[in-house]
C-alpha positions, 0 to 999 in steps of 0.5 A, a space after each residue: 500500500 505505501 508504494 500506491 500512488 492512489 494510497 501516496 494521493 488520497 491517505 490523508 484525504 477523508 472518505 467523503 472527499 475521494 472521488 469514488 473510482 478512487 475510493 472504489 480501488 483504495 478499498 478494494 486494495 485494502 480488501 486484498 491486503 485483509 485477505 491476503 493476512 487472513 487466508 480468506 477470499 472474498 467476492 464482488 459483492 463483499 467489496 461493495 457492500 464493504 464499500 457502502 458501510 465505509 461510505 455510509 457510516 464512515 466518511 469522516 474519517 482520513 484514508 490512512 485509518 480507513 487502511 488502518 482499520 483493514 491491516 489491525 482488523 484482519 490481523 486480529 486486532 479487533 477480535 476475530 471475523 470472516 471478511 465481510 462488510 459485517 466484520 469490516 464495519 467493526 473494524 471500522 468502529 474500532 478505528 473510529 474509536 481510536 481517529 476520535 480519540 486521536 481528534 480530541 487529543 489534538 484538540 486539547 493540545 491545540 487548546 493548551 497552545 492557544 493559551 500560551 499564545 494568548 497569554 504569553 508569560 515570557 512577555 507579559 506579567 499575568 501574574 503580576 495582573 492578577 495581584 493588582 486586580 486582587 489587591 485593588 478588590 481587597 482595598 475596595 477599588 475594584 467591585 466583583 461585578 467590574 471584575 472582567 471589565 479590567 481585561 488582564 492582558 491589557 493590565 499586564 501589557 501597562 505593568 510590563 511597560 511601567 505605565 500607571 495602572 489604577 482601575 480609572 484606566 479602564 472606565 471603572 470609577 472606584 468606590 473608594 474615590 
């Protein structure tokens, strides 16, 4: 499979985005992998049924799962089976599983990066901001409700760059002036 260009073209490409003689020749290569490590054949009307449940219930995930999920599946991975589109929607199930999962690791850690570019602490002193937001509520300057008017990145960039800083600043009238 790694040597096929159709593999090489469309591996990171979703099931819904390949055209369908494509997706057609890309099953029917992983089909002739799966039966090749399992000993079994199968027949025309297997591969297209096969086919159907990839693209019915499956067309979210990338190529390269897809061929995941035949190579794992029909080496055992996911329990044992005949090749047929019932085991290979099992397989698929499976690799669902693993491409969400996958999906939402990627996401929290896209997540965790966008903090630090949002609050970047080589460059801005967030926790300095968020002492002075602290001591100005605890000496009465500063009322919860104002609380989120005084935006942290802003006061952070005024503490970095040594400019004057009170709750006025930012259009809050404190209550103890």
């Amino acid at each position: 499979m790694k040597n096929d260009s159709n593999y090489q073209i469309y591996a990171t490409d979703i099931v819904r985005n390949v055209p369908s003689e494509n997706l057609k020749y890309l099953i029917k290569l992983f089909m002739d992998k799966a039966s090749i490590n399992m000993g079994s054949d199968y027949n025309e009307k297997s591969l297209s049924g096969s086919i159907e449940i990839i693209t019915q219930y499956f067309s979210y995930i990338p190529i390269c799962y897809v061929a995941s999920g035949f190579i794992r599946g029909s080496l055992g991975d996911y329990g044992p089976g005949r090749l047929v589109p019932r085991t290979i929607k099992g397989w698929m199930v499976e690799t669902s599983t693993e491409y969400n999962r996958d999906q939402a690791k990627k996401l929290q850690q896209d997540k965790l990066n966008d903090v630090s570019i949002a609050m970047d602490l080589h460059n801005w002193p967030v926790g300095s901001a968020i002492q002075k937001k602290i001591d100005w509520y605890r000496k009465g300057l500063l009322k919860i409700e104002d609380w989120d008017k005084v935006p942290l990145k802003e006061l952070a960039e005024r503490i970095k760059n040594k400019l004057e800083s009170y709750p006025e600043v930012f259009g809050i009238k404190s209550s103890k002036t």
